[in-house]
C-alpha positions in Angstrom: -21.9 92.2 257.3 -22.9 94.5 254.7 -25.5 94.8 252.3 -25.2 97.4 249.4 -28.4 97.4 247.2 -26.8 98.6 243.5 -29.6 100.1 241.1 -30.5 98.9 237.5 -31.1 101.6 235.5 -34.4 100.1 234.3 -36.2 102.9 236.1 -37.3 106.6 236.1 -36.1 108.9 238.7 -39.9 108.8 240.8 -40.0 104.9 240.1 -35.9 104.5 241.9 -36.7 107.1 244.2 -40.3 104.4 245.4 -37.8 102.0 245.4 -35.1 103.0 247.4 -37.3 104.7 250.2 -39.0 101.2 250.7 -36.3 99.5 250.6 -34.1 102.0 252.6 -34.5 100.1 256.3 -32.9 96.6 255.0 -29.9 97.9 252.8 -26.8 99.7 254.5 -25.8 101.5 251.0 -26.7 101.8 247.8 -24.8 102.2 244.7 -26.7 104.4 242.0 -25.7 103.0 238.9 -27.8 104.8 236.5 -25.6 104.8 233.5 -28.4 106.8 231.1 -29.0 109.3 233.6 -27.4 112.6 233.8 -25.9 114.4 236.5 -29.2 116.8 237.0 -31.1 113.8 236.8 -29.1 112.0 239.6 -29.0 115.6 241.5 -32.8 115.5 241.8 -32.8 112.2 242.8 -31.0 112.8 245.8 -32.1 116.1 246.9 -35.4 114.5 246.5 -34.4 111.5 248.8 -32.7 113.6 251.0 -36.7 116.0 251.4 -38.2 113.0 252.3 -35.8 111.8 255.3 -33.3 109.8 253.4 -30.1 109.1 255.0 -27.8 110.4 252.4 -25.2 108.8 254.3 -26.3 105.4 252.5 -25.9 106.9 248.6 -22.3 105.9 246.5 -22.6 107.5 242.9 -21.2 105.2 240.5 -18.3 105.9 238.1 -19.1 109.7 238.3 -16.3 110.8 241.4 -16.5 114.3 240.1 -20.6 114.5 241.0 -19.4 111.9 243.9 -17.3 114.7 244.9 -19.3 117.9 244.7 -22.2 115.9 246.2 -20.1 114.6 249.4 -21.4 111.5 248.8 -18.8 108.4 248.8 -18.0 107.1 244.4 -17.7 103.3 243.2 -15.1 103.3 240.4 -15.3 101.3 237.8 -12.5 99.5 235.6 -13.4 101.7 232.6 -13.7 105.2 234.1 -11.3 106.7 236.5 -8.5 105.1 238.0 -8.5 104.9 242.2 -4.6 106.2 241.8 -5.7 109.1 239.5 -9.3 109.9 241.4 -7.2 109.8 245.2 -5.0 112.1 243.7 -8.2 114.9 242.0 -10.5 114.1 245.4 -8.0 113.3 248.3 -10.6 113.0 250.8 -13.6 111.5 248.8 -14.6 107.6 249.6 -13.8 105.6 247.3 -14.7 101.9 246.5 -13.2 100.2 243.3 -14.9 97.1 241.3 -11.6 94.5 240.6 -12.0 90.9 239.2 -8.9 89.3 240.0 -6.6 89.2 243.6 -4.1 91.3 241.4 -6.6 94.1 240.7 -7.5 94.3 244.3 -4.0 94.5 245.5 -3.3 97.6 242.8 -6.4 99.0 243.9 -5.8 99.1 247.4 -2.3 100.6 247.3 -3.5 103.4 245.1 -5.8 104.5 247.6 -9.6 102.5 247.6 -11.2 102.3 250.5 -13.3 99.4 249.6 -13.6 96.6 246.7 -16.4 95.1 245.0 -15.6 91.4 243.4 -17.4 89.6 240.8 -19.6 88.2 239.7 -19.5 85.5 242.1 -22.4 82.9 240.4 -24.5 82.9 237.6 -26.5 86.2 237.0 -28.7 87.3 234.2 -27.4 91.0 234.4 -23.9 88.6 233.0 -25.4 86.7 230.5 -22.7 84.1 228.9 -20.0 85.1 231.2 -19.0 82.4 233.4 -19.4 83.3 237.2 -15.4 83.6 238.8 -17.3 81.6 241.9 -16.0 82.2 245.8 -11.9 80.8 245.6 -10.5 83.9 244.8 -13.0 86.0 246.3 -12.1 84.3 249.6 -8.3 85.0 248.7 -8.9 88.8 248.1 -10.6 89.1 251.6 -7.8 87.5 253.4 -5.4 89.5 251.4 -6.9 92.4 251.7 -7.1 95.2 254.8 -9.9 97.2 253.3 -13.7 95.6 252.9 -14.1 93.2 250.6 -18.0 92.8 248.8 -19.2 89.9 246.8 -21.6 90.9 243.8 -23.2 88.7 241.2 -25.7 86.0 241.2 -25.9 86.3 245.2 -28.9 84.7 246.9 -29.4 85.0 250.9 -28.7 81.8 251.7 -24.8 82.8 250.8 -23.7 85.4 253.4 -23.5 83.4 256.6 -20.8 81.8 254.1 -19.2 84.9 253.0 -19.0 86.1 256.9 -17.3 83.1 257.7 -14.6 83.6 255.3 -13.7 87.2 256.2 -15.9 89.1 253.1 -17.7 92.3 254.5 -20.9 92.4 253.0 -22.5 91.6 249.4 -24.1 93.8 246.9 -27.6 92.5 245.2 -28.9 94.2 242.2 -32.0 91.7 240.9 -34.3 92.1 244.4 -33.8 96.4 244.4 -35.9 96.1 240.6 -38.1 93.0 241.3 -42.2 93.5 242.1 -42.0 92.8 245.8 -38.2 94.6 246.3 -39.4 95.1 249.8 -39.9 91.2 250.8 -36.7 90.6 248.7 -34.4 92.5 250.2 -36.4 92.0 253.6 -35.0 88.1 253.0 -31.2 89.5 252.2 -31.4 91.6 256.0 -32.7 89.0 257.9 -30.3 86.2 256.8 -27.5 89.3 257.1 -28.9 89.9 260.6 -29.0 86.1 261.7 
């Protein structure tokens, strides 16, 4: 199973760069999602991770596959950016994972070309205030559907993945341990119930 740390955008570039180098041995990938940032910004981010031994192997830009592509680094598409048809068809051979919500979205997704999905939110999560969580039903549904990875997001505690595994979903994406005090022990938690 997979664990994708996804970033807040509640942080300067040296405070997410801190972050993701301690936190870099428990998470397989992470998912910049740094929304006010610009593309220089993310740049220096990188090559700055990549000077101090990063494996740049573990960094998806989000909803940005043209820096994605010129980066070589794999691109998380959103709903309202790009389209997987119409980025597979600009950047044939760039990875690319695509963020659905329903069993429909992830079928359309994967036969335009993802490579991965992201579902949610799965349970209640403050970054989703007053949107009711779509729980694990259809979640469970997609990954059965679905030949590509399927990844839980939203609300997800440790305590839920030996669950997930059993029920075919590749890994799970966390958010709220990457930007608390202690991210290290938080995430630390998500690897070893992962790992168990």
């Amino acid at each position: 199973m997979k664990l994708v740390g996804v970033t807040d955008d509640c942080h300067s570039v040296d405070e997410l760069l801190l972050k993701l180098l301690e936190t870099e041995p428990y998470i397989d990938e992470f998912i910049l999602r740094e929304k006010s940032k610009t593309d220089v910004q993310l740049i220096e981010l990188i090559s700055r991770l990549s000077t101090r031994g990063f494996p740049l192997d573990k960094i998806i830009v989000h909803a940005r596959p043209s820096l994605a592509n010129s980066l070589s680094v794999p691109c998380q598409l959103t709903g309202y950016g790009m389209s997987v048809k119409e980025a597979r068809t600009t950047f044939p051979s760039l990875r690319l994972g695509s963020s659905i919500h329903s069993l429909e979205e992830a079928r359309e997704a994967q036969a335009a070309g993802a490579d991965w999905l992201l579902y949610g939110h799965i349970y209640l999560t403050s970054s989703k205030k007053g949107l009711a969580p779509r729980g694990t039903d259809e979640l469970f549904e997609i990954a059965l559907s679905c030949t590509i990875p399927v990844y839980a997001i939203g609300g997800i505690r440790p305590v839920h993945l030996p669950f997930f595994k059993r029920h075919g979903v590749r890994g799970a994406a966390i958010l709220s341990p990457i930007s608390s005090q202690d991210a290290v022990s938080a995430v630390r938690d998500y690897a070893r119930a992962r790992d168990s």
